[in-house]
N, C-alpha and C positions, 0 to 999 in steps of 0.2 A: 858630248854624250848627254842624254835627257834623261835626268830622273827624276820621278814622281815623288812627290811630296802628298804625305798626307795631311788630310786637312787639321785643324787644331785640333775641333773636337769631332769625336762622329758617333755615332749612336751603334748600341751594339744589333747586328743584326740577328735577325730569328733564321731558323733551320729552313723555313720557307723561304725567307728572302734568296738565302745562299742556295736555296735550287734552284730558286726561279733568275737567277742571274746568272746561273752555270748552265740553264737549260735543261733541267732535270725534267723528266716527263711528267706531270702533274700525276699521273697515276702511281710514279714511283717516291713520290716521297716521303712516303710513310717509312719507306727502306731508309732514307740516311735521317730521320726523325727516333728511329729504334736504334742508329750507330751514335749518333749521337747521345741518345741517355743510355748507351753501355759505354761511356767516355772511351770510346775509341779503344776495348783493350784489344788483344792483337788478334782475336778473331774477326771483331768487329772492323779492324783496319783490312784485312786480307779482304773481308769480304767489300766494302769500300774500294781498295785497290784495284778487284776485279772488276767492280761496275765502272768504276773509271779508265780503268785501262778499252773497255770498250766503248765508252764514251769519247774516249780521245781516236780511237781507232775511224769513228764514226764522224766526229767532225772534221779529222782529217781529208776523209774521202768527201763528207758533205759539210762543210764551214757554212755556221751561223751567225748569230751578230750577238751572240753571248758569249761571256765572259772566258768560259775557256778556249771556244776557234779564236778568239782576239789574243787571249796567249800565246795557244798554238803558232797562229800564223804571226804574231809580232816580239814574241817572245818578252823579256826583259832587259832595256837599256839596249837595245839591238841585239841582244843575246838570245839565243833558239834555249828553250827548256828542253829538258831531256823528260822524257815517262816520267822518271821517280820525280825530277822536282815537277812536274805538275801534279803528281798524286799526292807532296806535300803540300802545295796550296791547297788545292781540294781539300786534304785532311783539317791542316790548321786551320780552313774556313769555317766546316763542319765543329771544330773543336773547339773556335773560339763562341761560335753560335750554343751550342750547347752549356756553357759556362755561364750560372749568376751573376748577375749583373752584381759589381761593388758599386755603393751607392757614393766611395771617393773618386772615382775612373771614370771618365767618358768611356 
């Protein structure tokens, strides 16, 4: 079994990075830009949920070479993700992008 290590250190990413690695349409990311500074509360996550749930629906039928058809189709440690855990990546990407950088933390 292969599991990924993360590296030592890694720089925190911006909400932008984590679209554009997820494949977010550059015209939509002002949408998880607004879920993010409302730290994710649970209107914010539904509405988040939904746009991912058609995002996953969408690379399913069209795989791209971002980040989440590379989940989609390789899943974790050879394990398939189910909807909800890839809407918690999604989520916790969004939600560690939105969080202050501590100046003791990589």
């Amino acid at each position: 079994m292969n599991t990924i290590k993360p590296p030592a250190t890694t720089r925190r990413q911006s909400v932008t990075d984590v679209c554009a690695q997820l494949g977010v349409p550059d015209k939509d990311w002002h949408l998880f830009k607004r879920w993010a500074a409302e730290s994710l509360t649970s209107k914010a996550l539904d509405e988040l949920h939904a746009y991912v749930d058609v995002m996953i629906a969408d690379r399913c039928c069209k795989p791209g070479t971002d980040l989440l058809s590379q989940l989609i189709a390789t899943g974790v440690d050879g394990e398939d993700l189910t909807v909800d855990e890839l809407r918690a990546v999604v989520a916790a990407m969004v939600s560690r992008a939105a969080q202050k950088p501590n100046p003791c933390t990589p």
